[in-house]
C-alpha positions in Angstrom: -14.7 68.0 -33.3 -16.9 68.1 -30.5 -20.7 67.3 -30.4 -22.7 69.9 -28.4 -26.5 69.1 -27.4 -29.2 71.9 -26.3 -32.4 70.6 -24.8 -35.1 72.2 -24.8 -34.9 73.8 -21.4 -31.5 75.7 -22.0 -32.5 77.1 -25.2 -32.1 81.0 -24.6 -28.4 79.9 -22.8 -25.3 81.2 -25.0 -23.6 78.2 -26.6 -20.1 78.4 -27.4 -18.3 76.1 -29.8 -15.2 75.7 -31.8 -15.3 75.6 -35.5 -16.0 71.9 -36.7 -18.1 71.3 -33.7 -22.0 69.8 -34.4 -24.7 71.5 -32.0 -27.5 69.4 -31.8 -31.0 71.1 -31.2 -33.3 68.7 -29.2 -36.9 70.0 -29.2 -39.9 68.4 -28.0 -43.5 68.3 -30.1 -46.5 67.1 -30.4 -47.2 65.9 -34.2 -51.0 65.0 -33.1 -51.2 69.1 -32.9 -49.9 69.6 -36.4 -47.7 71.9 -34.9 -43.6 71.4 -35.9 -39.8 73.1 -35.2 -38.3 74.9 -38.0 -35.3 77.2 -37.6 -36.7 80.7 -38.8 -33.2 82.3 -38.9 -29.8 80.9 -38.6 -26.0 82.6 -38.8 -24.0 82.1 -42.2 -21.3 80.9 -40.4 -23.2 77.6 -39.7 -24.9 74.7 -41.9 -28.1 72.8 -41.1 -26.8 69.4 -41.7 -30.1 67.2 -40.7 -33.3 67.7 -39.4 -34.7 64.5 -38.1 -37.1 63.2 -35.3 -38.2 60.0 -32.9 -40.2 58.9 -30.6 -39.8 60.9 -27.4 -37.9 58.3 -24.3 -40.5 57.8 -22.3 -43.1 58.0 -24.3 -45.7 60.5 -23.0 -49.0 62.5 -23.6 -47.4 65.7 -24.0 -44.0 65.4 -26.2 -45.0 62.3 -28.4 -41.7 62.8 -30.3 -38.2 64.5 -30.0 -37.0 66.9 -33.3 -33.3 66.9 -33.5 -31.4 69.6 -36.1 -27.9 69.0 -36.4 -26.1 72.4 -37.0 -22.6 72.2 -37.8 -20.3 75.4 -37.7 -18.5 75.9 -40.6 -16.6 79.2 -39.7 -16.4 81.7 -36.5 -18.8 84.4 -35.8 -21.4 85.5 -33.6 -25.1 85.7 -34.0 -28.7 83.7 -32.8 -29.9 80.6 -34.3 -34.2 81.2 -33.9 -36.7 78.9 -34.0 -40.5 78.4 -34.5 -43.2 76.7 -33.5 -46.0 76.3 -36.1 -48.3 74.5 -38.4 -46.6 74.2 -41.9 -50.0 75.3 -43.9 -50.2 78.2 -41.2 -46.0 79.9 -41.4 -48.0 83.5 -40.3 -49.4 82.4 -36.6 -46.2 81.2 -34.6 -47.7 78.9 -31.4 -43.6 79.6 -29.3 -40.5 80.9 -30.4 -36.4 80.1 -29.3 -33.3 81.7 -29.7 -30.0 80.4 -29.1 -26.8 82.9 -28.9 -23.8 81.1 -30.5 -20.5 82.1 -30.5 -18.1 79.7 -33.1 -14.4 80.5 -32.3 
């Protein structure tokens, strides 16, 4: 079992894993926005296992925190794992979007 992380700035790269693996989503925001990650869609052959965030390392202006989902793949398959960024009381208007092509073998 592996332990795959995707930063922000390979998002739309295909990741390909192994069944058991964890991918680890690591997404930047800005919690003084109201604005938060949630995965819109993700493949049946994979389980959210946590969604959790921190302080981002530096500490900046611009990403006050870091918000880490831990997907683990529980079967092969192919599909996308999307994303979305938005205000909880406001699912309709989406601020930025990500999708990730995974491939579980």
């Amino acid at each position: 079992m592996s332990e795959i992380v995707v930063r922000q700035l390979n998002l739309r790269r295909p990741v390909d894993v192994h069944q058991g693996d964890i991918i680890v989503l690591e997404l930047e925001e800005n919690p003084l926005t109201g604005y938060s990650w949630d995965l819109a869609d993700v493949p049946a052959f994979v389980t959210v296992a946590e969604s959790s965030y921190e302080p981002a390392t530096p500490p900046d202006l611009v990403a006050l925190r870091v918000r880490r989902f831990r997907i683990l793949a529980t079967a092969t398959g192919e599909g996308t794992i999307e994303g979305h960024l938005r205000r909880p009381w406001d699912l309709a208007n989406v601020a930025e979007r990500f999708s990730v092509p995974l491939s579980v073998r």
